[in-house]
C-alpha positions as CSV (number, residue, x, y, z in Angstrom):
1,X,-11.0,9.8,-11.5
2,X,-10.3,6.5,-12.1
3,X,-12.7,6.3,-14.9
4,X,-10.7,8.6,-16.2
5,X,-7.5,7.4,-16.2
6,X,-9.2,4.2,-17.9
7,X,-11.1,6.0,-20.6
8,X,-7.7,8.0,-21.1
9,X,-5.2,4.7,-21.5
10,X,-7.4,2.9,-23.8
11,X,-8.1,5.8,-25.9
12,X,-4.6,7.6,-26.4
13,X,-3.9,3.9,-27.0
14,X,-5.8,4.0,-29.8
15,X,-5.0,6.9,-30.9
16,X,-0.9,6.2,-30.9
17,X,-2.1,3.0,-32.4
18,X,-3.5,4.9,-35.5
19,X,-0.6,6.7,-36.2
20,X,1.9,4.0,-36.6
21,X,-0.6,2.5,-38.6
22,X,-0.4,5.3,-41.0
23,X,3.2,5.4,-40.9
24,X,3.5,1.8,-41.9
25,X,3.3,-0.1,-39.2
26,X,0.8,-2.9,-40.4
27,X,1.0,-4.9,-37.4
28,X,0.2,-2.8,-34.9
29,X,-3.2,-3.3,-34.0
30,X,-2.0,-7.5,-33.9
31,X,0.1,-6.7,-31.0
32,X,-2.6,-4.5,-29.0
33,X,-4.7,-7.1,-29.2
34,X,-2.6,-10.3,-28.1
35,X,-1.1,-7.6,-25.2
36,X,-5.0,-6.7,-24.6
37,X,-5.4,-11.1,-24.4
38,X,-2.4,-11.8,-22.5
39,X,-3.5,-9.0,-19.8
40,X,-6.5,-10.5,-18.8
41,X,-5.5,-13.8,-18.8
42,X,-2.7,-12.3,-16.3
43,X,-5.1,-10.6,-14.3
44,X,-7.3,-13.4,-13.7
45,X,-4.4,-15.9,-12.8
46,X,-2.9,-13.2,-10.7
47,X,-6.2,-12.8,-8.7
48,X,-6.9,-16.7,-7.8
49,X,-3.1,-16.8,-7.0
50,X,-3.8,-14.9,-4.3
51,X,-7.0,-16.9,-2.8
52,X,-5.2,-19.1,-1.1
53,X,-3.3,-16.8,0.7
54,X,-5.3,-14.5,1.7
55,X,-7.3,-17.2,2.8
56,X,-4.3,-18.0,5.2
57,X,-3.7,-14.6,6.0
58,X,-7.1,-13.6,7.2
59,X,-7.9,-16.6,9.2
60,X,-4.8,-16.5,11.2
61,X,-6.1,-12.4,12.3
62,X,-9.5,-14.0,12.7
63,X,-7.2,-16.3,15.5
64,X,-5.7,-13.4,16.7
65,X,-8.7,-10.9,17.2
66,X,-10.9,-13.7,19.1
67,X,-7.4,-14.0,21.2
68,X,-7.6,-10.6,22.1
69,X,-4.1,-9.8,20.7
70,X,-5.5,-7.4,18.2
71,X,-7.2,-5.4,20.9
72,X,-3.6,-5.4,23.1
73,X,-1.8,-3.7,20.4
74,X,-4.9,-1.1,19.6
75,X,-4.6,-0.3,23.7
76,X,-0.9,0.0,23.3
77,X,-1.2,2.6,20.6
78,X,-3.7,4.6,22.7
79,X,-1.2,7.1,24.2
80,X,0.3,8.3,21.3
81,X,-3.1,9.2,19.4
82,X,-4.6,10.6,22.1
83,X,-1.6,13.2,21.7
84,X,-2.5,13.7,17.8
85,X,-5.9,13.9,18.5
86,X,-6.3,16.4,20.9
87,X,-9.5,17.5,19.7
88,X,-11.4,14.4,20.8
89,X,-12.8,14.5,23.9
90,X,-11.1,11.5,26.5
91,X,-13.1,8.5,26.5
92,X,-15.2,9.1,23.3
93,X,-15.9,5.9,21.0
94,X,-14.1,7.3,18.3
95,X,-10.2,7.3,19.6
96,X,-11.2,3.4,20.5
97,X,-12.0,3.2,16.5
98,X,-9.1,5.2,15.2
99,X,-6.8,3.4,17.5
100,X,-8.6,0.1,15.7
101,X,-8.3,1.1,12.0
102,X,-4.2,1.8,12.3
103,X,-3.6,-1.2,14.0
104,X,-5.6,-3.1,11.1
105,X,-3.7,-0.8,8.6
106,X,-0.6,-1.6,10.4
107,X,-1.2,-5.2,9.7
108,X,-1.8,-4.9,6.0
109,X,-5.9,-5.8,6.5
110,X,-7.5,-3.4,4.1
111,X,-10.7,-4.9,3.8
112,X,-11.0,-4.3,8.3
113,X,-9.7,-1.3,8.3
114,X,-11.9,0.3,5.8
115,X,-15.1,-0.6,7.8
116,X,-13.0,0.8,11.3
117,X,-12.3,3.8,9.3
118,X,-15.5,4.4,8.7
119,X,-17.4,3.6,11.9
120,X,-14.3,6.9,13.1
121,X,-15.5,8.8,10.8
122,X,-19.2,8.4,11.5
123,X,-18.6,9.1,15.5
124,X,-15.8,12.0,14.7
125,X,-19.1,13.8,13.1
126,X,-20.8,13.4,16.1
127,X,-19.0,15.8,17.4
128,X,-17.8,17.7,14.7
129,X,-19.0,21.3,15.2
130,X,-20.5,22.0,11.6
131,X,-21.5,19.2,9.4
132,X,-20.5,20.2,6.3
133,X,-16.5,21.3,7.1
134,X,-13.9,18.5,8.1
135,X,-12.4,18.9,11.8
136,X,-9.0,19.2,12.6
137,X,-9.3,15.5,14.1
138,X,-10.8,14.6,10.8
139,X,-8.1,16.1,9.3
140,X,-6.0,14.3,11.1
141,X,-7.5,11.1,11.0
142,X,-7.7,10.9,7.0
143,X,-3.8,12.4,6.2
144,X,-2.5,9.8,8.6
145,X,-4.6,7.2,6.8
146,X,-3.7,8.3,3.7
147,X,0.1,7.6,4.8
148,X,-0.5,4.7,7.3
149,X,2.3,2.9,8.3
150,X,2.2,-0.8,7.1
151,X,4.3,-3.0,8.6
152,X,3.4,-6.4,6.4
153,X,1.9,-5.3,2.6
154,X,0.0,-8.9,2.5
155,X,-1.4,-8.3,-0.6
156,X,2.0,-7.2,-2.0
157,X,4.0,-10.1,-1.2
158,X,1.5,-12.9,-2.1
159,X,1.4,-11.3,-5.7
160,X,5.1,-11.0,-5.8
161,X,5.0,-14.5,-4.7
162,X,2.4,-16.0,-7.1
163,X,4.6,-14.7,-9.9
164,X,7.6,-16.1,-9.0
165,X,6.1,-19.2,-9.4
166,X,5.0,-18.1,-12.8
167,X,8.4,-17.2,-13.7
168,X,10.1,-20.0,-12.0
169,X,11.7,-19.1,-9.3
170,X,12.2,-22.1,-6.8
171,X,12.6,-20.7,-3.0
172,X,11.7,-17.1,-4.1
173,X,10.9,-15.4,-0.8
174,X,8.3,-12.5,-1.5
175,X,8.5,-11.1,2.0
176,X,12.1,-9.4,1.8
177,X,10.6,-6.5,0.8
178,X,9.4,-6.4,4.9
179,X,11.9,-3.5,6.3
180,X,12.0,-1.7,3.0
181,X,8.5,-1.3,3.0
182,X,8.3,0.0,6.6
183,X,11.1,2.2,6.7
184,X,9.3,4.0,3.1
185,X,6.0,3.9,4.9
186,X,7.5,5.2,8.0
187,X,8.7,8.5,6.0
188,X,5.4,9.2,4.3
189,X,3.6,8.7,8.1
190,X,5.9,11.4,9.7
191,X,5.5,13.4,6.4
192,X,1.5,13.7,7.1
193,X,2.0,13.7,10.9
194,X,3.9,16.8,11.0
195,X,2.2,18.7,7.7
196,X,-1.0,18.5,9.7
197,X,0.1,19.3,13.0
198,X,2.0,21.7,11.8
199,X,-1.6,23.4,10.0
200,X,-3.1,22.4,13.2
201,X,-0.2,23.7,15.6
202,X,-0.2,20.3,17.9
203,X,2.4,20.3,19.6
204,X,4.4,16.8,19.0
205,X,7.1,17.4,21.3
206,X,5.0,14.9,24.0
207,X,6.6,11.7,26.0
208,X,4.0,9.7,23.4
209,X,4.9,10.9,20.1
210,X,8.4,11.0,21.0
211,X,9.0,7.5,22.5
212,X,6.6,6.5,19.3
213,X,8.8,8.0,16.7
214,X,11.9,7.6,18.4
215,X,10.8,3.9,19.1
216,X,10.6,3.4,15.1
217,X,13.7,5.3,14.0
218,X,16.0,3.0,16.5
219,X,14.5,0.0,15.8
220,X,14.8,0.6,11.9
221,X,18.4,2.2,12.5
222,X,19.6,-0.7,14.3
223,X,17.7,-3.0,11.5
224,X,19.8,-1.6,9.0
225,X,23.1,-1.0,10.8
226,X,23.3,-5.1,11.6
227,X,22.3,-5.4,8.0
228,X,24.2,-2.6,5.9
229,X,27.8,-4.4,5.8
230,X,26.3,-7.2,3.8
231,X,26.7,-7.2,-0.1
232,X,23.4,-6.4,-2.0
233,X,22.1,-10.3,-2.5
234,X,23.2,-11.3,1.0
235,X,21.4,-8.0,2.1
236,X,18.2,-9.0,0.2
237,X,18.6,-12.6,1.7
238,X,19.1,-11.3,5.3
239,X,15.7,-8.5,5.1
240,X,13.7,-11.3,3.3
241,X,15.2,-13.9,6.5
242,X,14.0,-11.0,8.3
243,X,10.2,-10.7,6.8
244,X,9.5,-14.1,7.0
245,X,10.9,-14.5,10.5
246,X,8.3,-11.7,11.9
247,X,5.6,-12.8,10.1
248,X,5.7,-16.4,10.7
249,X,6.4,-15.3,14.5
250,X,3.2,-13.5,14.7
251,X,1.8,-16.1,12.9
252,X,2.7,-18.7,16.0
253,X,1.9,-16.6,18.6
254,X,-1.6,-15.5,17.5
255,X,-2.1,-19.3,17.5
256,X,-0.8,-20.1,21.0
257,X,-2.6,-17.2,22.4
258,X,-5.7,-18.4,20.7
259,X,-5.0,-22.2,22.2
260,X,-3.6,-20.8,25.6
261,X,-6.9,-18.7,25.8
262,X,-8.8,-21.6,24.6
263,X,-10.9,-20.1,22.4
264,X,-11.9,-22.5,19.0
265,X,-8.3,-21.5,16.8
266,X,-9.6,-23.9,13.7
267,X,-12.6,-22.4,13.5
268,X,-12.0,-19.1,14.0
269,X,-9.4,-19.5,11.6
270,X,-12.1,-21.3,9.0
271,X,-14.2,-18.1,9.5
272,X,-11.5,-15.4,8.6
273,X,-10.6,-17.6,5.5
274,X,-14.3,-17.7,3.9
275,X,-13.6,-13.8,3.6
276,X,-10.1,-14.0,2.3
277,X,-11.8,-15.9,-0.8
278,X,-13.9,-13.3,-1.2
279,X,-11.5,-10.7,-1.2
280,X,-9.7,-12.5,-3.4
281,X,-12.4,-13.0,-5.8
282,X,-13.4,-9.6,-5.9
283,X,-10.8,-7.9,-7.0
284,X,-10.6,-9.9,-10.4
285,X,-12.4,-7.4,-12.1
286,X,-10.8,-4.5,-11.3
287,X,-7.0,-6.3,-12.4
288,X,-8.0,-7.4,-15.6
289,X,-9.6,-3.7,-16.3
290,X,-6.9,-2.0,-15.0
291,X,-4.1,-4.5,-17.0
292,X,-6.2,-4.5,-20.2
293,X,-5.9,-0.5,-20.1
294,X,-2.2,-0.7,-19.1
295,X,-1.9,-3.2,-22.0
296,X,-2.9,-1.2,-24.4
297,X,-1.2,2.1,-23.6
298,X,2.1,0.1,-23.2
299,X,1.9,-2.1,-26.5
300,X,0.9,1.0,-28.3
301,X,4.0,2.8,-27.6
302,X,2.6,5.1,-25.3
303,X,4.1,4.0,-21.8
304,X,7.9,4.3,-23.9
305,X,7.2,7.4,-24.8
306,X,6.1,8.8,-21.1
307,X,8.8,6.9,-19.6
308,X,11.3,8.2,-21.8
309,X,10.5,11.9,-21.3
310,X,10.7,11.0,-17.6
311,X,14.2,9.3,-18.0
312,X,15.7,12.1,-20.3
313,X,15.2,15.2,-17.7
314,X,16.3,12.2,-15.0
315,X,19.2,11.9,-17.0
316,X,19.8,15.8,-17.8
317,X,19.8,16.2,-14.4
318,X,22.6,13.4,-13.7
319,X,20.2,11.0,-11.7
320,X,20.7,7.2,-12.4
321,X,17.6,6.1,-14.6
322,X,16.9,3.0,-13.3
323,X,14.0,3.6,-11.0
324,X,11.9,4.9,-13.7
325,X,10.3,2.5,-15.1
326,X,8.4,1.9,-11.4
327,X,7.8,5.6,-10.8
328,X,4.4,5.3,-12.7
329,X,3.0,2.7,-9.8
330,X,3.5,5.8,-7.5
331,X,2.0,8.2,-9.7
332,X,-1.1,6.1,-10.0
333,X,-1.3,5.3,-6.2
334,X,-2.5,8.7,-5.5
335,X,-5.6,7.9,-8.0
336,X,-6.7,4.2,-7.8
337,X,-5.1,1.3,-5.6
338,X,-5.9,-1.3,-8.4
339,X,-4.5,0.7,-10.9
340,X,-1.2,1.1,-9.3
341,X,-1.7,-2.7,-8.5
342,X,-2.2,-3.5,-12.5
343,X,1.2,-1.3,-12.5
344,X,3.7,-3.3,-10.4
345,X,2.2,-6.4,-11.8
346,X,3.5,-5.2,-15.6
347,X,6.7,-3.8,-14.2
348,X,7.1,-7.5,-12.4
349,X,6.3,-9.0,-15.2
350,X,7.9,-6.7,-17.8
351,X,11.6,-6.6,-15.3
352,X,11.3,-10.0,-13.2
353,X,9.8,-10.1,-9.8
354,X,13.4,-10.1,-8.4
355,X,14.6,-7.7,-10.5
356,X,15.2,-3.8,-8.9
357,X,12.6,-2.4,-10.3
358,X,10.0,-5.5,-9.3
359,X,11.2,-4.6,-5.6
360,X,11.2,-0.9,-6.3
361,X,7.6,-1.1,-7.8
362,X,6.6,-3.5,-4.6
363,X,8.2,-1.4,-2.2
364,X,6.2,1.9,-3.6
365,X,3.1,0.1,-3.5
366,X,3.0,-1.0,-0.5
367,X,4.1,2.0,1.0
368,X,2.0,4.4,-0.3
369,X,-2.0,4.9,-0.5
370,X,-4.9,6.0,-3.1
371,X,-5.6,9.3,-1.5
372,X,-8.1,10.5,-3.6
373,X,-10.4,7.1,-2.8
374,X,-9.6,7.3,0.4
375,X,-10.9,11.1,0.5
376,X,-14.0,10.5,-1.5
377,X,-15.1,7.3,0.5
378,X,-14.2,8.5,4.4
379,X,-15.6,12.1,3.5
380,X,-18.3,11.4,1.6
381,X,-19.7,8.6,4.1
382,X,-20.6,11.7,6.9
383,X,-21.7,14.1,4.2
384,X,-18.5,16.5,4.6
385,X,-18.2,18.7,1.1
386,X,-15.1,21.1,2.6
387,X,-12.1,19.1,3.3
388,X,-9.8,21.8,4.0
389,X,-5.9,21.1,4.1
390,X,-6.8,16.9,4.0
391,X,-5.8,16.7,0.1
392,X,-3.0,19.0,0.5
393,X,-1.1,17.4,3.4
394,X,-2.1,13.9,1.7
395,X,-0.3,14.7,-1.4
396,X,2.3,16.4,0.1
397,X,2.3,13.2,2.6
398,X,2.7,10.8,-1.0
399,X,5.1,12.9,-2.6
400,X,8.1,12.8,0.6
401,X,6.5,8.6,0.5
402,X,7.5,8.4,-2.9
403,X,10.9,9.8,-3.1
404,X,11.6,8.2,0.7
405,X,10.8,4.4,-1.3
406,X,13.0,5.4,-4.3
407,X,15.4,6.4,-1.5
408,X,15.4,3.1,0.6
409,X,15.0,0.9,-2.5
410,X,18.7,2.1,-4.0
411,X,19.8,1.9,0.0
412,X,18.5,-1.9,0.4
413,X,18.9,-3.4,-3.2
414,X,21.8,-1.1,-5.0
């Protein structure tokens, strides 16, 4: 799929390029080109912008999973997927690794939670019934993934930071998009949760689920109800205050944990970081491929035109217009995560990282998830060809995700 999408940009690109060429526009193919340039050179400083902090980032879980706080919170989470799971038996391997693959989802770690995921899938088979159809825990398991809440997009925030310091923004705080985020994630979770149970007919109305979701709602509701008498920039100040304040928290007590527990905390930190540079590196490749398509369907005239036809039935329809110009990050989601990465990078770069539609584009990406990849790697690891209602509820799961972030993004920054 993502293939493509790639093959597609670059060669409608062309195409549109071809035309206005033929209509007189002589310097046409001289802009593609220096867009096609500029793109990659954005792509690659983008990427090592984030080495450093994902370096950070992963060494302080490192800290935290040798202290044993990692763990806690998977144990904490127990009850409530032992409710959604009713399918797996009590005590078998894989609720320990479902219960281990949120939680690192939770945390923003894509790169642990895809091996978790994986290891679930691998011992949900195991007792999965007939090999070749997807159980209703598997079900289950891959919807809820697919609309994971995240409650700090790392990733998200140290791009949004790197290019504020590209476009010169002193004391730019990239985490304020930190309640946003959750409260558009949180909609897309309880969009798959109840799609599947309702296929499924789990019962939800449990001391679990309920304390869970009501847990959530009231701690977001009394978020927003200290912060909704602000104006809009003192609002964004307070939710970024906010961001940084849980983060850096977590941050401190993974490290006294790690000291009171006396484990090694700079070493285990050292450790995490070696693999936070190779994230880092590795996903250099796929940015600059991803930008230098985007480039070239945008400086042919291509993305105008799409997001014009968007904007004029928005419009006919009396809808304000500005969130436009970010939908296509949530549209691409669905398909490739480093597309709709290559996607908020333009829009930040295109509107201003601090712009609405640089929060709006942050806020969808890190709230939403690349279904189809997420489909074709969890089911295609055990073998499974019939998926039944997974894409379904997963799309339907990104759809209520996508509107709910356009939602909270006029709520928080409008």
């Amino acid at each position: 799929m993502l293939n493509f999408v790639w093959v597609a940009f670059i060669l409608i690109g062309f195409v549109a390029a071809v035309v206005q060429l033929l209509q007189g526009d002589l310097a046409i193919f001289a802009r593609v080109l220096s867009a096609l340039f500029d793109s990659a050179k954005t792509g690659f400083e983008v990427s090592i912008g984030l080495v450093g902090i994902m370096c950070l980032w992963l060494g302080i879980m490192k800290v935290g999973e040798r202290a044993g706080l990692i763990e806690l919170f998977a144990r904490a989470l127990s009850p409530f997927f032992r409710c959604v799971f009713p399918g797996i038996p009590k005590g078998h391997p894989a609720g320990g690794s479902i219960v281990m693959n949120f939680s690192a989802n939770l945390l923003g770690l894509d790169n642990a939670a895809t091996p978790l995921g994986l290891k679930a899938m691998r011992e949900l088979q195991e007792i999965n019934p007939n090999k070749s159809v997807a159980s209703d825990p598997m079900v289950m398991f891959l919807v809820l993934n697919t609309a994971g809440i995240t409650l700090i997009p790392t990733s998200v925030i140290a791009i949004r930071q790197s290019l504020a310091v590209e476009q010169g923004l002193a004391g730019f705080n990239g985490a304020d998009i930190f309640l946003p985020t959750l409260v558009a994630t949180f909609i897309s979770f309880c969009a798959g949760l109840f799609a599947v149970a309702w296929v499924q007919r789990i019962n939800l109305l449990r001391a679990p689920v309920l304390v869970f979701l009501a847990g959530f709602v009231g701690l977001m509701a009394a978020l927003y109800w200290a912060l909704s008498g602000l104006p809009p920039d003192q609002l964004a100040q307070a939710v970024g205050l906010l961001g940084s304040g849980v983060i850096f928290s977590l941050i401190a007590l993974f490290v006294a944990v790690g000291a009171w527990r006396r484990i090694d905390v700079y070493d285990s930190f050292v450790e995490g970081a070696k693999e936070g540079f190779g994230v880092a590196l590795q996903i250099i490749p796929y940015l600059v491929a991803m930008l230098a398509a985007i480039s070239v369907f945008r400086s042919s005239g291509c993305m105008g035109y799409l997001l014009g036809a968007i904007e004029a039935v928005v419009r006919w329809a009396g809808l304000d217009t500005d969130f436009v110009p970010a939908l296509p990050v949530g549209l691409m989601k669905t398909l490739s995560g480093s597309g709709a990465r290559g996607l908020m990078v333009d829009v930040m770069k295109t509107y201003g990282v601090d712009s609405f539609q640089g929060r709006l584009a942050a806020i969808i990406q890190g709230s939403t998830e690349t279904t189809f990849y997420v489909l074709a790697v969890y089911f295609g690891s055990v073998n499974i060809r019939k998926t039944r209602q997974a894409l379904a509820c997963g799309l339907f799961a990104d759809a209520v995700g996508l509107v709910g972030a356009i939602l909270v993004g006029y709520l928080f920054y409008r």
